[in-house]
N, C-alpha and C positions, 0 to 999 in steps of 0.2 A: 611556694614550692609546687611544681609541676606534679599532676595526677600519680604520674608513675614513682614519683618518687613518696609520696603518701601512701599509694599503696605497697610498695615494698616496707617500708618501716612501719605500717600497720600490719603486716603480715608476720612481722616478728614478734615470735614467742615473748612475753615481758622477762622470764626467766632467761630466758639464751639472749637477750639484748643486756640483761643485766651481766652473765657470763661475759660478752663478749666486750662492755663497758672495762670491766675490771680485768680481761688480759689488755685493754689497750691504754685502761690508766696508769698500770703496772710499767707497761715497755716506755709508758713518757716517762715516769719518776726511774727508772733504772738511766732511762738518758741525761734526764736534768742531772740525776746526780754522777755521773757520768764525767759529764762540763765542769760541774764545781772543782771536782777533784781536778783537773785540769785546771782550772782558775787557782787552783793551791798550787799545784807545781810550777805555774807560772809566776807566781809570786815567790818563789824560792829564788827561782832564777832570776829574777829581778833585780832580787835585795841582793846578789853576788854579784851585781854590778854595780856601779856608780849611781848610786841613788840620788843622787843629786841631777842629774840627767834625764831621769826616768820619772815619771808623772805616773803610777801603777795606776791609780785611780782610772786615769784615762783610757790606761792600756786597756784597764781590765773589761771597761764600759765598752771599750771599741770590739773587744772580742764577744761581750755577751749581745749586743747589735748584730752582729757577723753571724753568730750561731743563731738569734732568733731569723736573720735575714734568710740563715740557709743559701748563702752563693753558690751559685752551680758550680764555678771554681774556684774555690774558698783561697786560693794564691794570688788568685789577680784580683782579691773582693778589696777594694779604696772606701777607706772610710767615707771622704763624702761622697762615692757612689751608693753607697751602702745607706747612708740618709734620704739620698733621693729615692730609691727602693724601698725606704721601710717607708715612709713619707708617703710615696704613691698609694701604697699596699694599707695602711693603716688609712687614710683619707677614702678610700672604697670602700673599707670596712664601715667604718662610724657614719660615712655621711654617701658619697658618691651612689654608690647602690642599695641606697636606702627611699625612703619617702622622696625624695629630693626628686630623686627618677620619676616618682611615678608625677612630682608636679612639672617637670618636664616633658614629658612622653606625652602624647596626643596626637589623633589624626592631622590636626592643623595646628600648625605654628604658631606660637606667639609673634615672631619673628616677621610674619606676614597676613596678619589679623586684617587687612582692606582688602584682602582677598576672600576672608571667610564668610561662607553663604549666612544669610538671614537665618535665624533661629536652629543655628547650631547648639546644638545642645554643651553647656559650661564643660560638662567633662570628658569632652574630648580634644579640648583646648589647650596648650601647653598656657600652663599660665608664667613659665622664664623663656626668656631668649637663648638663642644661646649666646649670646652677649653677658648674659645673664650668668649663666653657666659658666660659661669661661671663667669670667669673674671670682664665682665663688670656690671656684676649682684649683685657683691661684690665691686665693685669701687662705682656704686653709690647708694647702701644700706649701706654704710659706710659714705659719703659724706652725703647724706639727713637724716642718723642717726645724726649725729654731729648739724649739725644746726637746727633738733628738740630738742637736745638735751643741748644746748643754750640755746635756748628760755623757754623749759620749765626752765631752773633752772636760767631764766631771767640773762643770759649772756651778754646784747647788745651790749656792745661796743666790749667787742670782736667777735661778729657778725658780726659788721659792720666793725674791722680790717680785717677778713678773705674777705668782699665778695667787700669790698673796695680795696681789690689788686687788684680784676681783672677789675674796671674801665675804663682801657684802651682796654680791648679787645672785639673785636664785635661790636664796635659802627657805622660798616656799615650793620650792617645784618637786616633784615624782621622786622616791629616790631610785635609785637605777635597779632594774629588775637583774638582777644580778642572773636567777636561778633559768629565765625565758631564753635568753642570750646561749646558756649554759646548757639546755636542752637543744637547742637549735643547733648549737656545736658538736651534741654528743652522735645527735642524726647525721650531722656531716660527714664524722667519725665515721659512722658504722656504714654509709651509704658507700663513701673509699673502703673501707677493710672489706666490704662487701665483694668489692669489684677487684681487690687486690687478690681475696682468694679466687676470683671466678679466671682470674690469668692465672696465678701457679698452677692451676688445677688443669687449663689447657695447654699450658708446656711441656 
């Protein structure tokens, strides 16, 4: 996180970061619940048609994708656009603009290492290509494609065949810092509501 943005969420009061946490967990659950109740009336009207036609399951998964996706024009939003979208969007999240980058990123190239001067120093090295990259850029936007792509069309058990093989592997590793993640989120939160009130404020 960029200087300036440390110092602005160091600058806030713990008391008015906590204030301003709980008006803006408040306006997510009055949204989320918001959608459900739509996801009930949608299923009303479902079951007043030809239920045999109609897959709800699917419908329904296809609209809570659509709502998490947020389409700018939610009329033209195509389910499998809307997998490639979440798919890009969730692959940045978890991996792309993570650690990944920074073994990527370097004054010189992996790419072109007979060109690197004698006793470069290791870490300014990209240690992937972008051959490299590519690669893995495409192994898991095809992977997190698939298991959106499940769910929307309410696949589950074969969901749970694919993520049920890998049961046995990892069960010594970190468990996921759930709460790190969740402050990192809540700064993100407050650095936009930040900048949303500093435009109302100049309109």
């Amino acid at each position: 996180m960029s200087s300036d943005k440390d110092d602005f969420l160091n600058s806030i009061d713990p008391l008015e970061r906590s204030k301003l946490l709980k008006v803006m967990n408040g306006t997510f659950e009055k949204l989320d619940r918001q959608f459900m109740d739509e996801l009930v009336e949608m299923e009303g009207f479902f079951y007043e048609e030809d239920e045999e036609d109609i897959n709800f399951e699917s419908q329904r998964n296809i609209m809570t994708l659509e709502y998490i996706n947020k389409c700018e024009i939610p009329e033209e939003c195509d389910p499998e656009e809307n997998v490639f979208d979440l798919s890009r969007k969730i692959v940045h999240f978890i991996f792309r603009n993570g650690i990944i980058e920074d073994m990527h990123a370097g004054k010189f190239g992996y790419d072109e290492y007979l060109k690197i001067p004698e006793n470069t120093p290791l870490e300014v090295i990209s240690q992937l290509s972008n051959k490299d990259m590519m690669a893995l850029n495409k192994y898991m936007m095809d992977r997190v494609g698939y298991i959106l792509h499940l769910l929307q069309n309410a696949e589950y058990t074969k969901l749970h065949y694919i993520l049920d093989k890998e049961k046995y592997f990892g069960d010594d590793w970190d468990r996921p810092e759930i709460d790190n993640i969740e402050k990192d989120t809540e700064d993100l939160f407050l650095i936009e509501f930040s900048h949303q009130k500093d435009h109302d404020h100049n309109i």
